[in-house]
C-alpha positions as CSV (number, residue, x, y, z in Angstrom):
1,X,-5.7,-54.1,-46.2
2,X,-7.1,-54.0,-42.5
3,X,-3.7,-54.1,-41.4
4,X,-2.5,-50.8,-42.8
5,X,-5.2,-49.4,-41.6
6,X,-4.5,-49.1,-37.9
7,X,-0.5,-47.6,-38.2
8,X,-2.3,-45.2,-40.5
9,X,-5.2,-44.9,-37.8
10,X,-2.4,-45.0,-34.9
11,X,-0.2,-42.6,-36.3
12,X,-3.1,-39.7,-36.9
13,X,-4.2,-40.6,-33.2
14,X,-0.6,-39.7,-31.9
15,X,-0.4,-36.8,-34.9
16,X,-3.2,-35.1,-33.8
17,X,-2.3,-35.1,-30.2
18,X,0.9,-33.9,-30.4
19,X,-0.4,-30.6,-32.7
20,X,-3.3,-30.1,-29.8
21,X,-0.5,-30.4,-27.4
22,X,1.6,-27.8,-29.4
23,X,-1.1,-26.0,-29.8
24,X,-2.2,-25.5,-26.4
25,X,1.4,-25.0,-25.5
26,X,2.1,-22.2,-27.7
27,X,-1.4,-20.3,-26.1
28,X,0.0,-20.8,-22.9
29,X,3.7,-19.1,-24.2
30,X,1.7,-16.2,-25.8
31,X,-0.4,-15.5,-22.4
32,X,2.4,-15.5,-20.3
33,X,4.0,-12.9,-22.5
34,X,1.2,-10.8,-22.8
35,X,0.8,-10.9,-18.7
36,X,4.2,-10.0,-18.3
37,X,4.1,-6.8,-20.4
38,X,1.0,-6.0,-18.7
39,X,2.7,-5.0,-15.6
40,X,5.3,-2.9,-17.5
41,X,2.5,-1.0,-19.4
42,X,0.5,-0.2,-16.1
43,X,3.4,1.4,-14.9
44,X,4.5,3.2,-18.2
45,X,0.7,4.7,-17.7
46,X,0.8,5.8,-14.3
47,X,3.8,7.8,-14.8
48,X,2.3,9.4,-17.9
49,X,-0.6,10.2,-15.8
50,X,1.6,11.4,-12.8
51,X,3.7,13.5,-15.0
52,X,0.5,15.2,-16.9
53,X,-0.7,16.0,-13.1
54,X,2.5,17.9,-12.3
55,X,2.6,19.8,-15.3
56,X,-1.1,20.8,-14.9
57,X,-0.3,21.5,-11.4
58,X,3.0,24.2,-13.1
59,X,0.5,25.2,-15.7
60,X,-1.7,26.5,-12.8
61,X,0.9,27.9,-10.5
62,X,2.2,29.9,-13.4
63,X,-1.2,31.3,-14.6
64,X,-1.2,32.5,-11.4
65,X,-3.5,30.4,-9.5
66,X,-4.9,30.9,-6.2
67,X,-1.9,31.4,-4.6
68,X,-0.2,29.3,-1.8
69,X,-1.0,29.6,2.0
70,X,1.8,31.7,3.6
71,X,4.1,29.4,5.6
72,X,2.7,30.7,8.9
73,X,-0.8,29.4,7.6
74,X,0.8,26.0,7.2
75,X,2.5,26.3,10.3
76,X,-0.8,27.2,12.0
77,X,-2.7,24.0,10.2
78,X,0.3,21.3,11.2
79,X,-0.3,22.8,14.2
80,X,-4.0,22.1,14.9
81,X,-3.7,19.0,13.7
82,X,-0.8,17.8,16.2
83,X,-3.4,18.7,18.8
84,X,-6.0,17.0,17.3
85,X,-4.1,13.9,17.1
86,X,-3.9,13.7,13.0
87,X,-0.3,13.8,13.6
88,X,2.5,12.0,15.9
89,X,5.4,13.9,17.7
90,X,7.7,12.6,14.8
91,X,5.7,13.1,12.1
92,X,4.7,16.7,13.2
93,X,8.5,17.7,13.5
94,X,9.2,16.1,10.4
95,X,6.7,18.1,8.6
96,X,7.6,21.2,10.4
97,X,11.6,20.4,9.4
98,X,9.9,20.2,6.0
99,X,8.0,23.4,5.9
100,X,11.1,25.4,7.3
101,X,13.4,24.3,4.9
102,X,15.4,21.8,6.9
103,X,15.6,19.1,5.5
């Protein structure tokens, strides 16, 4: 009788160290799932939130809005802020290409 005792003993040892194992293993399968949708919806949200900005951003232009600065106004303010040093050569000309419909 004391010999049957420890394959039985052995073999729950083993079984229950294998399901732990499993166990454990399938967590670690679920996590990495989860984390890798994660990303996807992050993204998914930003756009929603980027494309609700640009439709409040229509919705205001349409209902008529303060209206926009006249391009002479903008021209004015890239200006100011060339000589202030906000802006570099190239990124000044860029904006004014920009502005004047050049590109």
């Amino acid at each position: 009788m004391f010999m049957r005792r420890r394959p039985l003993l052995r073999a729950a040892v083993i079984g229950g160290g294998a399901y732990a194992v499993g166990k454990k293993s399938g967590e670690r399968s679920a996590e990495q799932a989860e984390q890798a949708q994660q990303p996807q919806r992050s993204e998914d949200e930003q756009n929603e939130r980027v494309a609700s900005v640009e439709q409040r951003q229509q919705a205001q232009q349409g209902a008529g809005a303060a209206p926009s600065p006249s391009m002479l106004d903008q021209l004015n303010q890239l200006n100011q802020m060339h000589q202030q040093g906000a802006l570099t050569d190239q990124e000044f000309s860029a904006a004014k290409t920009k502005l004047l419909g050049g590109g």
